[in-house]
C-alpha positions as CSV (number, residue, x, y, z in Angstrom):
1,X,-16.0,9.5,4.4
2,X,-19.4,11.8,4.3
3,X,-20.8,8.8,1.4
4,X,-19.9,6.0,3.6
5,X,-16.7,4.6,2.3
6,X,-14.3,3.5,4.4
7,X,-10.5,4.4,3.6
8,X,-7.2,3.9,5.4
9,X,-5.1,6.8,6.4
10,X,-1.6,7.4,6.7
11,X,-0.8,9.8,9.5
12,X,2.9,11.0,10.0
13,X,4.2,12.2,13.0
14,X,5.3,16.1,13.2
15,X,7.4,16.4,10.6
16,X,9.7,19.3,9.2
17,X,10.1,20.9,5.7
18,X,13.2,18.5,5.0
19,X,10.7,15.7,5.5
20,X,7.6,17.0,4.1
21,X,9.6,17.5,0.2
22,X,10.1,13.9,0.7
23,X,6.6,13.2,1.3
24,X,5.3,15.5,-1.2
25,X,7.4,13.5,-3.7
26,X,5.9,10.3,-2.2
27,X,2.9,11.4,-3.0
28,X,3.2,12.7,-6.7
29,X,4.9,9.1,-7.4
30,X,2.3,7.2,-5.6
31,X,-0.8,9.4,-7.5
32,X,0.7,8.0,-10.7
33,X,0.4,4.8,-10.0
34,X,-2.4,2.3,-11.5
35,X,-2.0,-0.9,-11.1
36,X,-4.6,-3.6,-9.9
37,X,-1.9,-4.6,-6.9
38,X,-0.9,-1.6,-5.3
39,X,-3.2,-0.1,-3.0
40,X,-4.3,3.4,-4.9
41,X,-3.6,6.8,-3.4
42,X,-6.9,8.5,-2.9
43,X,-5.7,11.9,-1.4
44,X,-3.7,13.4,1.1
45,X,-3.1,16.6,3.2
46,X,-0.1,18.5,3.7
47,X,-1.1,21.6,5.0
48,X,-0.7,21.0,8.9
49,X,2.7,19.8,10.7
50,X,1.6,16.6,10.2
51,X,0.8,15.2,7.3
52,X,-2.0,12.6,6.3
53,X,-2.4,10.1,3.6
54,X,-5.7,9.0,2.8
55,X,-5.5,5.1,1.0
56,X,-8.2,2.8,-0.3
57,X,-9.0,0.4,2.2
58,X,-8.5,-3.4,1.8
59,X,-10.3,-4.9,4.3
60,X,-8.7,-8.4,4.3
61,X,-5.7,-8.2,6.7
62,X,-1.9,-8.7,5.7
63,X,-0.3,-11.9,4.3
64,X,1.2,-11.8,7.5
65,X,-1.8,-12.6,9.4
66,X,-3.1,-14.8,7.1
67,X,0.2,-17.5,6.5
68,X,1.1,-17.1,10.3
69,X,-2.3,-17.4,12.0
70,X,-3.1,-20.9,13.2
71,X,-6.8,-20.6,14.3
72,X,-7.3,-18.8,10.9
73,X,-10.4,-21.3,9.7
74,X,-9.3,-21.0,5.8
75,X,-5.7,-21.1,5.6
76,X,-4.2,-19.9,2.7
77,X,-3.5,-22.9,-0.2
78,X,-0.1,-23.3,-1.7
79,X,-1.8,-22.6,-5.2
80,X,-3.5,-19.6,-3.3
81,X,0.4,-18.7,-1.7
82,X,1.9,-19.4,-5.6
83,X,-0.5,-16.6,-7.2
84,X,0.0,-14.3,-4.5
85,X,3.4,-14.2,-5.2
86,X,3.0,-13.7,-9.0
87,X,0.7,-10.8,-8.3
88,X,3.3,-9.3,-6.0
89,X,5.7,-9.7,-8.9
90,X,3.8,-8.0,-11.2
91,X,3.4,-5.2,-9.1
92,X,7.1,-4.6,-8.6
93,X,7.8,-5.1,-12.4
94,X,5.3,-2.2,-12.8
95,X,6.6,0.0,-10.2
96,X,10.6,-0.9,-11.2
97,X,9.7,-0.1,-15.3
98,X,6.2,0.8,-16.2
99,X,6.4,4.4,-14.8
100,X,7.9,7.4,-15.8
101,X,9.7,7.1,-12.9
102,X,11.1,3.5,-11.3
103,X,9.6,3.3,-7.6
104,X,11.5,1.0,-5.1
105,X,10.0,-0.2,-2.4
106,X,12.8,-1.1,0.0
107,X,10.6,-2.6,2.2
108,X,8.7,-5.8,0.5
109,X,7.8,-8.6,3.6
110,X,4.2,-10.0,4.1
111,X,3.2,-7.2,6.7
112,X,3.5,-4.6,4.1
113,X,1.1,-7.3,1.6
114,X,-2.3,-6.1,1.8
115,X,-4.8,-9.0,0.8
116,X,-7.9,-8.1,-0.9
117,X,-11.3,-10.3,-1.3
């Protein structure tokens, strides 16, 4: 961005109407969220035939890459792997009831876990 912060974006392929009502209600679910373990929704744009979302970045690499990485020189502890999967927890119990709205993700796997510093 123009003050030096790095973000992560989201861009869709060429999408039609049908498809962008679905986004648009991704994105008024997603700018509701607050929760120290979800990556925050910083903006978007929907005005062009394909849309973009624009996410904090978190720097760190998936879960993924991190449990299944053997040259990885600080592999991640099973009291490290035990609080990761509280926080995910917590998370989900704030997206299923905490919102005015429950949010399923439908898609939890440690690709989609985003590990911060």
């Amino acid at each position: 961005l123009s003050d030096g912060k790095i973000v992560a974006i989201k861009k869709f392929t060429k999408v039609g109407e049908s498809q962008l009502n679905v986004i648009i209600n991704e994105v008024v679910l997603l700018s509701q969220i607050n929760h120290r373990n979800v990556v925050k929704l910083l903006g978007c744009c929907l005005e062009t035939e394909v849309p973009l979302l624009v996410y904090e970045y978190v720097p760190n690499g998936t879960l993924a890459q991190h449990i299944h990485n053997p040259n990885e020189e600080f592999p991640i502890t099973w009291e490290m792997r035990l609080q990761i999967a509280a926080d995910i927890a917590n998370a989900l119990a704030y997206m299923h009831s905490s919102s005015w709205m429950p949010i399923l993700h439908r898609d939890i796997k440690s690709s989609n876990i985003l590990q911060n510093p």
